[in-house]
C-alpha positions as CSV (number, residue, x, y, z in Angstrom):
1,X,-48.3,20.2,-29.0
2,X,-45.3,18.9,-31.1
3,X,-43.6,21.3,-28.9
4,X,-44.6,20.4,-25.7
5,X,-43.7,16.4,-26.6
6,X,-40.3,17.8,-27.5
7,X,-39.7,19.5,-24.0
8,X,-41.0,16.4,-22.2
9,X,-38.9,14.0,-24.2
10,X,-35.7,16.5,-23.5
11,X,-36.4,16.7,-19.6
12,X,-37.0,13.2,-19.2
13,X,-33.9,12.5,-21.7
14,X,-31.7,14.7,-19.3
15,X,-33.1,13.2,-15.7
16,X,-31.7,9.7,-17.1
17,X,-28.4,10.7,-18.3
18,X,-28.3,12.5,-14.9
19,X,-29.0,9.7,-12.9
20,X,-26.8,7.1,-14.9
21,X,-24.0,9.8,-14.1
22,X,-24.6,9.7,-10.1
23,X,-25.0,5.5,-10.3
24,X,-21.2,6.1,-11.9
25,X,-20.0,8.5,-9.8
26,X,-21.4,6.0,-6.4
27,X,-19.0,3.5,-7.7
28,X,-16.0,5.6,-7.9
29,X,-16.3,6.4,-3.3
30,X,-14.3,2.9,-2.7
31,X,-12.2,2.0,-5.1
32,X,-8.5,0.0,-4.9
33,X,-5.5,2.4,-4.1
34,X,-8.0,5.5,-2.7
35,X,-6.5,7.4,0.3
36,X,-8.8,8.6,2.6
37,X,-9.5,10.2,6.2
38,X,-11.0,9.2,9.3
39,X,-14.4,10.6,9.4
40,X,-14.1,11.6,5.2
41,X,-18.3,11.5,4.2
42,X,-19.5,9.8,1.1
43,X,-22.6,10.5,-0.8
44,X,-23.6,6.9,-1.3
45,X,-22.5,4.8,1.1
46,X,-22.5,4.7,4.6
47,X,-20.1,2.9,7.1
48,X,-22.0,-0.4,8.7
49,X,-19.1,-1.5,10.3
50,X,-15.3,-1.3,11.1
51,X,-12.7,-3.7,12.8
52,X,-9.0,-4.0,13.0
53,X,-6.9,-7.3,12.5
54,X,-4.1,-9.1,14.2
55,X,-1.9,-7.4,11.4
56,X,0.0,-4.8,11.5
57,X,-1.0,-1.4,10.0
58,X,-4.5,-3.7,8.2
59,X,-7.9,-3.1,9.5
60,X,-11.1,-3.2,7.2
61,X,-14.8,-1.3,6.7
62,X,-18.0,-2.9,5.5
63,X,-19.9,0.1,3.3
64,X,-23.4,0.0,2.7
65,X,-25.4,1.4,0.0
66,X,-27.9,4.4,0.8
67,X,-30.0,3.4,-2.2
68,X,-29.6,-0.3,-1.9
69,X,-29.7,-1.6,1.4
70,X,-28.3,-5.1,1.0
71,X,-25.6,-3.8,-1.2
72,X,-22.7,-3.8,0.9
73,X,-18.8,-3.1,-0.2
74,X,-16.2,-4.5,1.8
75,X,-13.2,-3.2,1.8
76,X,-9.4,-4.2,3.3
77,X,-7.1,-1.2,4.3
78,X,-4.0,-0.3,5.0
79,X,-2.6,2.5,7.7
80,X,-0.3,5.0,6.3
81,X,-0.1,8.0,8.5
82,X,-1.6,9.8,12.0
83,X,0.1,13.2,11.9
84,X,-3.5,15.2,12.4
85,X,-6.2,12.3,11.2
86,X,-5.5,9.0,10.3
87,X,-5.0,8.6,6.7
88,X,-5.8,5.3,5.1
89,X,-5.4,3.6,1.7
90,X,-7.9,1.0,0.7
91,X,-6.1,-2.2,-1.0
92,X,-8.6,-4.2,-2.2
93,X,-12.4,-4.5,-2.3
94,X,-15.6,-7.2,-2.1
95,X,-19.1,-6.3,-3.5
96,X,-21.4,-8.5,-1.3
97,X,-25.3,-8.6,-2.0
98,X,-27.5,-9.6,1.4
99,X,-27.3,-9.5,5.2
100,X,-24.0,-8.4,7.0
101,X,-25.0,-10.7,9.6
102,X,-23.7,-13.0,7.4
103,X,-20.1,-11.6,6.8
104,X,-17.0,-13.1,8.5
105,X,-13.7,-12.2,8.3
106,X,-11.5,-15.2,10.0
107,X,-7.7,-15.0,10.4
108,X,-5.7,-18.6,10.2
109,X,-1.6,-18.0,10.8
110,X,0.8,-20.2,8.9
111,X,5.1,-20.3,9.9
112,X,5.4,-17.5,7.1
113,X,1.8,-16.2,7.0
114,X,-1.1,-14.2,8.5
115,X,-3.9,-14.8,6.6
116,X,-7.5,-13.0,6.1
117,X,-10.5,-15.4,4.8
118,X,-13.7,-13.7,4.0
119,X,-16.8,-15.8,4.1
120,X,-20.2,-15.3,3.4
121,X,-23.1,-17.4,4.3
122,X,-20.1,-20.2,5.0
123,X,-18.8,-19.6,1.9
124,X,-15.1,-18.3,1.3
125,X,-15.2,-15.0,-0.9
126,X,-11.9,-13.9,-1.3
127,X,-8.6,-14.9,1.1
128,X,-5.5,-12.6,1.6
129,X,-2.0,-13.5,2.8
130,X,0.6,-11.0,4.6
131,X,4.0,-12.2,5.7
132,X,4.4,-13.2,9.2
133,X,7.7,-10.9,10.0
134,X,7.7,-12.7,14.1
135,X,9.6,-16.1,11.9
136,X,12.7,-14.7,11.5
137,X,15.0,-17.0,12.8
138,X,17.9,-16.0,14.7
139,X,20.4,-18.5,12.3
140,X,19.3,-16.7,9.4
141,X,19.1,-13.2,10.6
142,X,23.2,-13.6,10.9
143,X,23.9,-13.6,7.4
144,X,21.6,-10.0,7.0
145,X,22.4,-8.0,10.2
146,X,24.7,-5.1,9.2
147,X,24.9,-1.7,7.5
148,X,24.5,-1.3,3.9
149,X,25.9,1.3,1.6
150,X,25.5,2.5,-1.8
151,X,26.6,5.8,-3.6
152,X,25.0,6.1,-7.3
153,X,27.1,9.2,-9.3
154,X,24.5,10.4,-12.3
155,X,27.1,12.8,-13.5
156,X,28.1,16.4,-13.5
157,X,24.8,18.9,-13.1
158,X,26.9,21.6,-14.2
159,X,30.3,22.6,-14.0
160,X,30.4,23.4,-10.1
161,X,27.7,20.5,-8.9
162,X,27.1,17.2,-9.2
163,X,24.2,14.5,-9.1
164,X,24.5,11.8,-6.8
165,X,22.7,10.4,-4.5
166,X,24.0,8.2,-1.2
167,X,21.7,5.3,0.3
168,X,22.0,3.8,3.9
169,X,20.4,0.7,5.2
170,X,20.3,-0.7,8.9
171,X,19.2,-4.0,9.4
172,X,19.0,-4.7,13.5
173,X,17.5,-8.0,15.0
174,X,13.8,-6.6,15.6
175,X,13.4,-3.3,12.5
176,X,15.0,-1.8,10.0
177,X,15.8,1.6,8.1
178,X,16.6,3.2,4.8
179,X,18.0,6.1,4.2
180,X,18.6,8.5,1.5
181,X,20.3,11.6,0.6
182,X,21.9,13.5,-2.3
183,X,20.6,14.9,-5.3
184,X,16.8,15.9,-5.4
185,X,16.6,13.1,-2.6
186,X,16.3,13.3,1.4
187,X,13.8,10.4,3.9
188,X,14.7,7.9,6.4
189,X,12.2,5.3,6.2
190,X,11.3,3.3,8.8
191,X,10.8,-0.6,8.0
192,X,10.3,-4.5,8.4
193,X,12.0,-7.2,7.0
194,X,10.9,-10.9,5.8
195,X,13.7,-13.6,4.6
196,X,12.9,-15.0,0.9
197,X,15.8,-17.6,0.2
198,X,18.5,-15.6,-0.4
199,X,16.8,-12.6,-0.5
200,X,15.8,-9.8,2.4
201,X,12.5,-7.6,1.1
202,X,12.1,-4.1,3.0
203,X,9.2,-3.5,3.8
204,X,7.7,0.2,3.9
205,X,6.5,1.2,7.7
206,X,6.0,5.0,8.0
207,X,8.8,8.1,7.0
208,X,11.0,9.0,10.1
209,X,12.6,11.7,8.1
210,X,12.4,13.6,5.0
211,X,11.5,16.7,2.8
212,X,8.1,16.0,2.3
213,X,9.2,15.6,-1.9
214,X,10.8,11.6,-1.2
215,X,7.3,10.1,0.5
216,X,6.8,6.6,-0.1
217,X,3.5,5.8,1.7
218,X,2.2,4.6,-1.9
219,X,5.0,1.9,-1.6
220,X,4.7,-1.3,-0.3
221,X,8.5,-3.3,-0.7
222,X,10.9,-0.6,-0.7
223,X,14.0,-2.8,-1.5
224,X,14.9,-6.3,-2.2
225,X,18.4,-7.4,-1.3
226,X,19.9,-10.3,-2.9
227,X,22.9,-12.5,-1.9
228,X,25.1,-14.4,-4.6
229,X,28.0,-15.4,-4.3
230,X,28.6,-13.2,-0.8
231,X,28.4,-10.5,-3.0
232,X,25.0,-8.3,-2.1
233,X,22.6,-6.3,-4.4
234,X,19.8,-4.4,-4.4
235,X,17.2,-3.9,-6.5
236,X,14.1,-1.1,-5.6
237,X,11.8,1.0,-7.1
238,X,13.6,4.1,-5.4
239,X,16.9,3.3,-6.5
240,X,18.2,4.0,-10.0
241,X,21.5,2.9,-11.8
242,X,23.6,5.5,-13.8
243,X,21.2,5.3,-16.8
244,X,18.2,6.1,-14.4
245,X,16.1,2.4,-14.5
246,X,15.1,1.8,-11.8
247,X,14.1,-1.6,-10.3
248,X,17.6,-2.9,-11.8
249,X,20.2,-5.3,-9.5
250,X,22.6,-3.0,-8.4
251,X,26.1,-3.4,-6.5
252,X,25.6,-3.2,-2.8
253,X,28.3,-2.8,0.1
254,X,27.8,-4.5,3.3
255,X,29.8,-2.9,6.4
């Protein structure tokens, strides 16, 4: 009998531990920064609804819960690829409990910004704000049209090689890209622009070019450039100075 009490208390011991782990594992399907595929299946959540915005590249997906049906997730994404499925990357998330009825997304556009509101039940939940890249003026575009050069030497690889690496950036009226190519490094990076003071942020669009090794779908600004003093720098996440730091203000050369 003592036995038999021990089993049961065992079984029933392991059926909760193993459904605690599936509860865990259900909250780990949409998550912020997860890639995923058109059409990828999930174990406990379905998709209620999708929609795309006025924003470039941003659409978002309303998930409801298999085991709790006014559980709903919803979740803002971003477009990275379509070379055989469309690959997406979720950038933020909004647990909502009760009717999807109820769930609005509006969009209000400022000079400078596209924003998302979420409401529900009339209530704001969560806003979101993305540059607007259409208010670039003409009169300030002047100053940040051009071609854009920098060469960073890291030294001697051996004694018949050495590391360096050569960065190019066009900056037209309507787009622009970044370029480059040199040690361990080859992309051409498509991109927009928006105007900060005096400073021009890059911002990532898709790779035009490349050896599959330099992708930087995971990366939103690519490059800020700042102006003092007409003299131009950069500073990116990309880029590295001689001592290999990245993100530093670097020396840039405007054509």
């Amino acid at each position: 009998m003592e036995r038999l009490k021990t089993y049961i208390f065992i079984l029933l011991s392991f059926s909760f531990i193993n459904c605690k782990g599936q509860t865990k594992g259900s909250d780990k399907e949409i998550f912020i920064g997860k890639n995923f595929y058109t059409g990828d299946e999930l174990s406990n959540f379905m998709v209620n609804k999708t929609g795309n915005t006025n924003i470039d590249s941003i659409s978002y997906s309303i998930y409801q819960s298999v085991n709790q049906k006014n559980l709903f997730i919803f979740s803002l994404e971003k477009f990275i690829s379509n070379e055989d499925i469309e690959l997406y990357k979720i950038i933020d998330t909004v647990n909502i409990k009760g009717n999807i009825k109820r769930i609005k997304l509006i969009e209000a556009d400022s000079l400078d910004y596209k924003n998302l509101n979420l409401f529900y039940e009339g209530k704001k939940r969560k806003s979101w704000s993305f540059p607007n890249y259409n208010s670039n003026s003409n009169t300030a575009n002047n100053k940040w049209l051009g071609s854009y050069s920098l060469i960073v030497d890291y030294g001697k690889l051996d004694e018949f090689s050495e590391m360096q690496i050569s960065y190019d950036i066009q900056v037209s009226e309507n787009n622009c890209t970044f370029s480059g190519l040199g040690y361990k490094t080859y992309f051409t990076d498509s991109c927009k622009y928006i105007f900060n003071n005096d400073q021009l942020v890059l911002k990532y669009i898709k790779e035009i070019d490349g050896d599959g090794f330099s992708n930087h779908n995971t990366i939103d600004t690519l490059a800020i450039i700042n102006l003092k003093n007409n003299l131009y720098y950069i500073k990116s996440p990309i880029i590295a100075d001689k001592n290999w730091n990245y993100d530093r203000l670097i020396p840039l050369t405007k054509d």
